[in-house]
C-alpha positions, 0 to 999 in steps of 0.5 A, spaced: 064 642 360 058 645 356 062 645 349 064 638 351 057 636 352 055 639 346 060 635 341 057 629 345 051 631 342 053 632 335 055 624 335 049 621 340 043 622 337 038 621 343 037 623 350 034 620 356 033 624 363 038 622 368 035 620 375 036 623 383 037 620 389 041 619 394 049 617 392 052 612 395 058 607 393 060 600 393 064 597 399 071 595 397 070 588 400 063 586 400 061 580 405 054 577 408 051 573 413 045 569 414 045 567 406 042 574 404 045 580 400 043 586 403 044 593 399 046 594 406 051 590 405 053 593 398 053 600 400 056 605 404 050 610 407 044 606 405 040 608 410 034 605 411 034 602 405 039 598 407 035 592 409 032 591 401 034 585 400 038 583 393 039 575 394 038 569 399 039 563 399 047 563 398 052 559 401 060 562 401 059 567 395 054 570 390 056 573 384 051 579 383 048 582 376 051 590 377 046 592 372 039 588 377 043 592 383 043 598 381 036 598 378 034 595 385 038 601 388 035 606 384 028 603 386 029 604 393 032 612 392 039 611 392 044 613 386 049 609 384 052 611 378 057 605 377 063 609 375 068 604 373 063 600 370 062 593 373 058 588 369 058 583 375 060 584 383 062 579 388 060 578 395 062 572 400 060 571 407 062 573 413 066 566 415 069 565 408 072 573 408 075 570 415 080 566 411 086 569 409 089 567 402 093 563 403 089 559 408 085 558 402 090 556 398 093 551 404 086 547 402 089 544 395 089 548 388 083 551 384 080 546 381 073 545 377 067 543 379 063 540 374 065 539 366 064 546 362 064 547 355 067 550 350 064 557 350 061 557 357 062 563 362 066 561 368 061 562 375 064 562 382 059 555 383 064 552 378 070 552 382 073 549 388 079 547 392 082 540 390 087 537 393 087 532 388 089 537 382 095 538 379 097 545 379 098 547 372 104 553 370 099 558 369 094 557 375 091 564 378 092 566 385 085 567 386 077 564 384 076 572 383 081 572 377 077 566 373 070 568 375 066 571 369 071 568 364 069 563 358 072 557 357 077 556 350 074 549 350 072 543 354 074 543 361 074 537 365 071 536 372 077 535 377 082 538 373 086 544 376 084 551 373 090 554 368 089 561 366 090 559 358 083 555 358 080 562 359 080 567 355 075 574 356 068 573 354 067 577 347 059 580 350 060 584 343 060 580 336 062 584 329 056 587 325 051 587 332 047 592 333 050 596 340 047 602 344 053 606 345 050 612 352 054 618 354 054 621 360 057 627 364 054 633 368 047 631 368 047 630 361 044 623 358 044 622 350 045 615 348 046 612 340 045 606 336 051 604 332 054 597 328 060 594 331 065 593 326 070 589 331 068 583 337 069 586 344 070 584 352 067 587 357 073 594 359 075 593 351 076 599 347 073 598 340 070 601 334 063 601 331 060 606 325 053 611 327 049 609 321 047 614 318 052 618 318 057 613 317 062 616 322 067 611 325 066 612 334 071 608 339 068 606 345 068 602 351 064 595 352 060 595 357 057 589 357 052 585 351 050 591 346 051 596 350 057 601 351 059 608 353 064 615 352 067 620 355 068 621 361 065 614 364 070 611 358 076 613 361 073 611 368 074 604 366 080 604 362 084 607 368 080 601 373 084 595 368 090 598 371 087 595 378 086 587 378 081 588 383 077 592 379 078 590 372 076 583 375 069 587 376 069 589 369 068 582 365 
């Protein structure tokens, strides 16, 4: 592990402190009530903390930030190390978790909520049950599946959602300038290189250490920013996992 960290810090050139409190883990199925997220409601083992809440206002689900999470969550004493990367969580409230799939999908086929343009990132506000629509070849399963996604071209309000007018959102351009961070064992180093390829959030893809010139591959994390080392075989191995590498974009 020492050497390890060593060669990390051959490639990374600068280091960051790590920060202590108490570990908790994301819950695998995230529901709320009364409108409001709690880091209750997000965390096994919150303890007091617990009460904080995250958002309010909602109606049948919340798409959150992981990153405001997890700052909100370190803020408040807990450790949350977001091990397979999450870019975004979602929640729904109790009465939609109620609901079976297949009593959701009885209400129609997955349509759009409002016109979208091409480029835009899909949210869950975007996106209804019709019993207008026509089902398309390719529809998904589930909302959960689309969320988060960018749009190919111009979506049209009402009409069914199909798998080929999406596409991952590319976070990552060629030639930006990405902090690539390496964390293990309680070290922390970080870098800023040159991506020289485009990246969704869970892909791999190279960028070059501009003073040295060397060639590193990483895992996009989200916009300018990805990882090494043992948080990067993390995410790699969540994309086997549907339900967590919807997570990650």
């Amino acid at each position: 592990m020492i050497r390890s960290a060593i060669l990390a810090a051959a490639v990374l050139l600068t280091a960051a402190p790590a920060f202590a409190g108490t570990p908790v883990d994301l819950r695998a199925d995230i529901g709320f009530s009364n409108g409001r997220v709690t880091l209750g409601d997000l965390f096994d083992g919150a303890g007091p903390a617990g009460r904080v809440v995250v958002a309010s206002g909602l109606g049948a689900s919340a798409v959150l930030d992981a990153g405001r999470v997890q700052a909100l969550a370190m803020n408040n004493g807990l450790e949350w190390d977001n091990p397979a990367g999450f870019r975004r969580i979602i929640a729904k409230a109790d009465a939609a978790r109620a609901g079976s799939t297949a009593a959701r999908h009885s209400a129609g086929v997955l349509a759009y909520a409002r016109n979208i343009g091409a480029g835009e990132i899909v949210q869950a506000s975007d996106l209804v049950w019709s019993k207008e629509a026509v089902a398309a070849s390719d529809a998904p399963r589930d909302a959960d599946a689309v969320i988060g996604m960018q749009a190919r071209k111009p979506l049209r309000e009402g009409a069914a959602v199909g798998q080929r007018d999406l596409a991952a959102a590319m976070v990552v351009k060629r030639d930006d300038i990405v902090r690539i961070a390496y964390e293990a064992d309680g070290v922390s180093l970080s870098l800023q290189a040159r991506a020289t390829q485009a990246a969704a959030v869970g892909d791999v893809f190279t960028a070059m250490n501009p003073t040295s010139k060397k060639v590193i591959q990483a895992v996009c994390t989200g916009p300018g920013e990805a990882v090494v080392g043992p948080r990067a075989e993390q995410m790699r191995a969540a994309q086997s996992d549907p339900r967590l590498y919807a997570a990650l974009r």
